[in-house]
C-alpha positions in Angstrom: 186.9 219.2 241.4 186.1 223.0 241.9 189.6 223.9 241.5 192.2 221.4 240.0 190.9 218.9 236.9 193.4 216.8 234.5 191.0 214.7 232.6 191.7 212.1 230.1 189.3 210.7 227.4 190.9 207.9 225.7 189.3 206.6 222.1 190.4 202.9 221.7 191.7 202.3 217.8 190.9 206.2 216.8 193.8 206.5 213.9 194.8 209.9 213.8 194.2 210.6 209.9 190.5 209.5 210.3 190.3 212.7 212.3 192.2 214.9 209.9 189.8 214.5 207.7 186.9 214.8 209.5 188.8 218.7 210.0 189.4 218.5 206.2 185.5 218.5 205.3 184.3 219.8 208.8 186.5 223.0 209.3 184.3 224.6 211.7 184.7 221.9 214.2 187.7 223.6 215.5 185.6 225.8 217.4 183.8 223.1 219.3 187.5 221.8 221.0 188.2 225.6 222.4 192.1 225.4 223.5 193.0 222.2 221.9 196.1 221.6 220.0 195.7 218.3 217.6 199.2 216.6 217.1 198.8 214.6 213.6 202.4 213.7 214.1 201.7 211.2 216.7 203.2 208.1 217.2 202.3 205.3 219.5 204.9 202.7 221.6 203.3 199.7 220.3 200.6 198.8 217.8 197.8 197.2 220.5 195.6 198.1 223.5 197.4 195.7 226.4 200.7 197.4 225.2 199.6 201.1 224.8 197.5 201.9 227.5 200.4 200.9 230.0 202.8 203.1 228.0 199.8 206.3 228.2 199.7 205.6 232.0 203.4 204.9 233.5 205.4 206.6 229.8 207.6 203.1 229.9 207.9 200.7 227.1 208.0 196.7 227.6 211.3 195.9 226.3 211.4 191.9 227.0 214.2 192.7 229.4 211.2 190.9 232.1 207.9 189.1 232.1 205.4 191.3 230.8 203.4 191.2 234.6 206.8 192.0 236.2 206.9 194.9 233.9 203.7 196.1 234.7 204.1 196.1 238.7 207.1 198.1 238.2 205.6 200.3 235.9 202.6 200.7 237.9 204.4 201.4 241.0 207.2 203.3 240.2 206.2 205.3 237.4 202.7 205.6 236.8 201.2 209.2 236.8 197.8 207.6 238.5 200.1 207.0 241.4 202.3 210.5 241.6 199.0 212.2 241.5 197.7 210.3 244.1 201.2 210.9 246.4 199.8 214.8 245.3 197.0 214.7 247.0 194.7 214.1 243.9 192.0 212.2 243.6 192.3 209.1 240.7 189.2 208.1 238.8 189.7 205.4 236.2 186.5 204.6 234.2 186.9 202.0 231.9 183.6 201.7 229.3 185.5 199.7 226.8 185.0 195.9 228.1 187.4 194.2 225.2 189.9 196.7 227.0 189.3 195.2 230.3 192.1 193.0 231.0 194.1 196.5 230.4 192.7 197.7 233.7 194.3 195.1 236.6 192.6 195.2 239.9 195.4 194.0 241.7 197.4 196.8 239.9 195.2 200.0 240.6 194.0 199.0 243.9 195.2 201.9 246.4 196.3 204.2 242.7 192.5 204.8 241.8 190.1 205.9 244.6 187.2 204.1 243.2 188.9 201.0 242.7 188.1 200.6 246.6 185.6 199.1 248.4 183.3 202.5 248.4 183.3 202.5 244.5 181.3 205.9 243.3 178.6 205.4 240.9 180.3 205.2 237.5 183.1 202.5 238.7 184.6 199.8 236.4 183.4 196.9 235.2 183.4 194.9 237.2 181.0 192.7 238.6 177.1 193.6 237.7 177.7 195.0 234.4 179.8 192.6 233.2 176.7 190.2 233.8 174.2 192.3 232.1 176.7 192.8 229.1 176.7 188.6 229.1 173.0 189.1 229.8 172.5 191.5 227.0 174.5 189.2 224.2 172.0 186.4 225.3 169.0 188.1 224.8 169.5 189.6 221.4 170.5 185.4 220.2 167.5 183.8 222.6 164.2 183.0 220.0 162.1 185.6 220.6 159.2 183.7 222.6 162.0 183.7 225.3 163.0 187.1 225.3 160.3 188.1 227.4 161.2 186.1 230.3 165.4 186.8 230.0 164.4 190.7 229.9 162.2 190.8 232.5 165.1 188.8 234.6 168.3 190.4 233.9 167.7 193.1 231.4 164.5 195.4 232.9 166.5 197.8 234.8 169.7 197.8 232.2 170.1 200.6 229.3 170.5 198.9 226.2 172.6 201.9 224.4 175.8 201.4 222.8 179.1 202.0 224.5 179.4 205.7 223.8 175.4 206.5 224.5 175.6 204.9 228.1 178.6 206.6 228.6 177.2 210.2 227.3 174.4 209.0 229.6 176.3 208.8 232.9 178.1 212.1 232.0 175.1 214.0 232.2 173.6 212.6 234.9 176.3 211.9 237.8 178.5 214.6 236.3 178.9 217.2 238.7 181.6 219.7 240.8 182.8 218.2 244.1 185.1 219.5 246.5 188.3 221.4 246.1 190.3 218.4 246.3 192.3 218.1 242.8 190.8 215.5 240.5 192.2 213.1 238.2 189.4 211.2 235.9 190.5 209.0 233.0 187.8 207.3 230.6 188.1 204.9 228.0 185.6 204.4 225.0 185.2 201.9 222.7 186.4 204.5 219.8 187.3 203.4 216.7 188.1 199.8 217.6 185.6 197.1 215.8 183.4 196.1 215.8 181.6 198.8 214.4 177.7 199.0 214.7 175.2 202.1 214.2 171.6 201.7 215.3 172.1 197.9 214.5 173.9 197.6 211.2 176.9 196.3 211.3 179.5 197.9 209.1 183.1 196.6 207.9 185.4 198.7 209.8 188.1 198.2 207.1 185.9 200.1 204.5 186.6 203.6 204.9 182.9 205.6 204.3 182.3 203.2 207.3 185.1 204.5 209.4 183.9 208.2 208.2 180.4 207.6 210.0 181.9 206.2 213.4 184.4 209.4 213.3 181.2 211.5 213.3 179.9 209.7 216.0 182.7 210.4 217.9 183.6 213.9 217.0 180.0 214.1 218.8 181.0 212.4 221.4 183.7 214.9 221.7 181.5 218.0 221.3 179.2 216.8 224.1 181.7 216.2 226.7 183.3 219.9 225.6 180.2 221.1 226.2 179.1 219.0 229.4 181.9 220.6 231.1 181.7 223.4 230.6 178.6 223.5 231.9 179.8 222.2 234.6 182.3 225.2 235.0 185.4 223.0 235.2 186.5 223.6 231.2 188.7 226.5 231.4 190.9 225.7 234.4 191.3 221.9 233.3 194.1 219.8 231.5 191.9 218.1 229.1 193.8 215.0 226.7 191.8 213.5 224.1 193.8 210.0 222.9 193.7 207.1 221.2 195.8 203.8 222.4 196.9 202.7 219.0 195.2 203.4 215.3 193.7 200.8 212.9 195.1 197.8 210.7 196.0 199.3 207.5 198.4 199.6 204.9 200.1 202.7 203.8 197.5 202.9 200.8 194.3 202.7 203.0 195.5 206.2 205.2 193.6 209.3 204.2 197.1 212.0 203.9 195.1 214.6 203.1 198.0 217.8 203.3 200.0 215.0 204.5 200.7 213.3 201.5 204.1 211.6 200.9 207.1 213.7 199.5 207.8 214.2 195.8 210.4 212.2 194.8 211.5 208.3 194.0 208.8 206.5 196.2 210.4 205.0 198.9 210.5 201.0 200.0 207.1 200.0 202.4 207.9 198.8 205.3 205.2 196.6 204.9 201.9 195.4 207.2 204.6 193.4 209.1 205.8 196.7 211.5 201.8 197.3 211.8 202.7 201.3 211.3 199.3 202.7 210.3 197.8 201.1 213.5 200.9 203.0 215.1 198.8 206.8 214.8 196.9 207.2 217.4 194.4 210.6 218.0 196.1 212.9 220.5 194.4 216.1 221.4 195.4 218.7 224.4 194.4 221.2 225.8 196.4 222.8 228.8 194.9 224.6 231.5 194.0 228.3 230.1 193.9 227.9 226.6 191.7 229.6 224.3 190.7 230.1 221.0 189.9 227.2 218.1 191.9 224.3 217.7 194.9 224.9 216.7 197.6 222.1 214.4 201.0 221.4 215.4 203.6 220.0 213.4 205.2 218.8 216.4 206.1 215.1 216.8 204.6 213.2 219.4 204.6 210.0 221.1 202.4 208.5 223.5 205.5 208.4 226.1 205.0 212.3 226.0 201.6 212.0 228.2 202.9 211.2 231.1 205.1 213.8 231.1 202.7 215.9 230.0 200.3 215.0 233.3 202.9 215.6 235.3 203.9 219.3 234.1 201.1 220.4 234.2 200.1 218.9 238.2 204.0 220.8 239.1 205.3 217.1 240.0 209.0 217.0 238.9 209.7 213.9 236.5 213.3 213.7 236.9 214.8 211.7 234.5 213.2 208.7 234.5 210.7 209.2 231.4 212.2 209.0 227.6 209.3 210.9 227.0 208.7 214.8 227.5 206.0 217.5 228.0 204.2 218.8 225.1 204.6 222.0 226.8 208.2 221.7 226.7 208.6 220.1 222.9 209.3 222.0 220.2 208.8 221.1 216.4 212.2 220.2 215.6 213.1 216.4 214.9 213.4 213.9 217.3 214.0 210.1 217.0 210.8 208.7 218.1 211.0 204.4 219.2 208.0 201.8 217.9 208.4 198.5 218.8 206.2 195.9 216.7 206.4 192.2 216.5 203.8 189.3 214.7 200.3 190.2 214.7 199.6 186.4 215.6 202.5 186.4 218.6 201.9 190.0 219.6 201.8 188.2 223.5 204.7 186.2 223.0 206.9 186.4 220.3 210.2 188.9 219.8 209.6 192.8 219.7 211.4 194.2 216.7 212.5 198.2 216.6 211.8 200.7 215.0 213.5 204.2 214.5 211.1 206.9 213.5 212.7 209.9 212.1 210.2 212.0 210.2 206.7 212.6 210.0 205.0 209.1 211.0 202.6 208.9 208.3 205.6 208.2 205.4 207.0 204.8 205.1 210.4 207.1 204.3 210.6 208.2 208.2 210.6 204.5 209.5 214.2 202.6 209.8 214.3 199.3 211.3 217.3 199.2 213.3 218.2 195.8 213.0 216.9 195.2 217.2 215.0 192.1 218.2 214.2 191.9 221.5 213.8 188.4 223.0 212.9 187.7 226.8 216.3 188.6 228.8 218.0 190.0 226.0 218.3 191.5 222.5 219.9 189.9 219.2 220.2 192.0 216.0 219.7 190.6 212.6 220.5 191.4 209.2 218.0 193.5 206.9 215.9 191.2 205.0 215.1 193.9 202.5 
């Protein structure tokens, strides 16, 4: 838009102390996110994409109290800042680049929320239909012996880009980027990120090994420069509410985190929670920058959750949230404590199987901050259970 902008570039799997150190050895990056504050305290709902991106949209958690689809409607409907924006008067893009994310992005849920989820879809719209086919099309070709590639390109692939996630979607930027009318716009994107699997220029690299995970951060603090930089060129930087997130962080143990200035208390260390509450893959990457701001990024020690966003979106469009988020504005928060909810469950039932709390009470990165509460959430109710440790 010319006037109003709240734009939203979501990084799936981008664990929050990947970027901290990028900032540790690359300190002069700060000037290339003018107005951003970066939040390493942040904490998502849930550990995995079909569970966070609800929460970064609507601000509610699935607590088993329905089915998981009943959830979502309600959510959708009756919560969802795609939705209040649109009752604004804004429009809703949702661009969704990220196709093992798909099933994330419902038709039958967004239809009548985003504007080009209708039957005039702009140019960049979902995947849905045709690219899905030459992403199929694609994976056949580079598997087909090569005396057959020549026909399977010529059929499906001649008038498809063959770049990466990120290149095709730094490709679309620049060319159908532009200013429209005054109408206030709402435009969310969602990158592959840090989620595997991770490839550069071909090679394949093991995404638990961590020099691999610092050469797809660079890659995607570019990405991050490049869209700064596109718009401002297109004029809309300033005056915009720009959020760069993650959904959820990586699987790793407490060892396997780069602290950094973060590094655990002195003192008697303290008992690991353990892979089980999946709490590395709970940091996501959450960036801001409200409408205004100025000056190189900036670090705040306050602590965040992805439930915050929504809140956030809504501040800033002047839309009262009442009281029906547990969530709250990052332009409201302060740095003081706060008990901050993560709700984890077996890797292997994430789907199905009970949703254990947690209590987090510090800074997220230390095992210390992370009390199970003893909740275990099963469909239509919640049992508690003694500590097994």
């Amino acid at each position: 838009s010319s006037d109003t902008n709240i734009i939203m570039l979501v990084l799936d799997g981008f664990q929050t102390d990947a970027f901290n150190e990028y900032l540790e050895s690359n300190p002069a990056f700060k000037a290339n996110l003018p107005g951003f504050t970066y939040y390493p305290d942040a904490l998502a709902a849930s550990y995995y994409s079909s569970r966070s991106i609800p929460v970064i949209f609507t601000g509610q958690v699935y607590d088993m109290t329905t089915s998981f689809s009943e959830y979502l409607r309600d959510a959708y409907a009756h919560y969802s800042m795609p939705a209040l924006l649109k009752q604004a008067g804004y429009y809703v893009g949702v661009y969704n680049y990220f196709s093992l994310a798909q099933s994330c992005f419902h038709p039958n849920l967004l239809q009548g929320i985003a504007d080009n989820y209708s039957e005039e879809e702009e140019t960049r719209a979902p995947y849905y239909g045709h690219e899905i086919r030459r992403i199929l099309a694609t994976s056949l070709f580079r598997v087909l012996p090569h005396a057959a590639k020549g026909a399977a390109y010529n059929r499906w692939l001649l008038e498809t880009p063959l770049e990466q996630d990120r290149d095709l979607f730094i490709h679309g930027l620049q060319t159908y980027g532009r200013v429209g009318p005054a109408q206030p716009r709402f435009n969310y994107y969602h990158l592959q990120g840090l989620h595997q699997p991770h490839v550069i220029d071909g090679e394949v690299l093991d995404w638990q090994d961590r020099e691999s995970i610092r050469r797809m951060t660079g890659l995607l603090c570019e990405v991050m420069d490049r869209f700064v930089k596109r718009l401002q060129s297109l004029g809309v930087y300033n005056d915009a509410a720009v959020f760069i997130l993650a959904d959820h962080g990586l699987i790793w143990a407490s060892d396997q985190v780069h602290y950094g200035r973060f590094g655990e208390p002195s003192g008697p260390a303290p008992a690991s929670v353990g892979i089980f509450a999946k709490k590395p893959r709970a940091l996501p990457l959450v960036l801001f920058k409200p409408p205004g701001a100025g000056g190189d990024l900036v670090v705040s020690n306050m602590p965040v959750s992805l439930k915050d966003i929504t809140p956030t979106v809504l501040d800033v469009a002047g839309i009262d949230p009442g009281d029906r988020y547990e969530g709250a504005s990052l332009l409201r928060l302060g740095e003081e404590p706060r008990v901050r909810r993560f709700f984890s469950s077996e890797y292997q039932k994430r789907g199905s199987g009970p949703i254990y709390e947690y209590a987090v009470t510090g800074f997220a990165w230390h095992d210390d901050a992370w009390k199970y509460t003893g909740n275990v959430y099963e469909r239509n109710r919640v049992r508690r259970t003694p500590f097994d440790t």
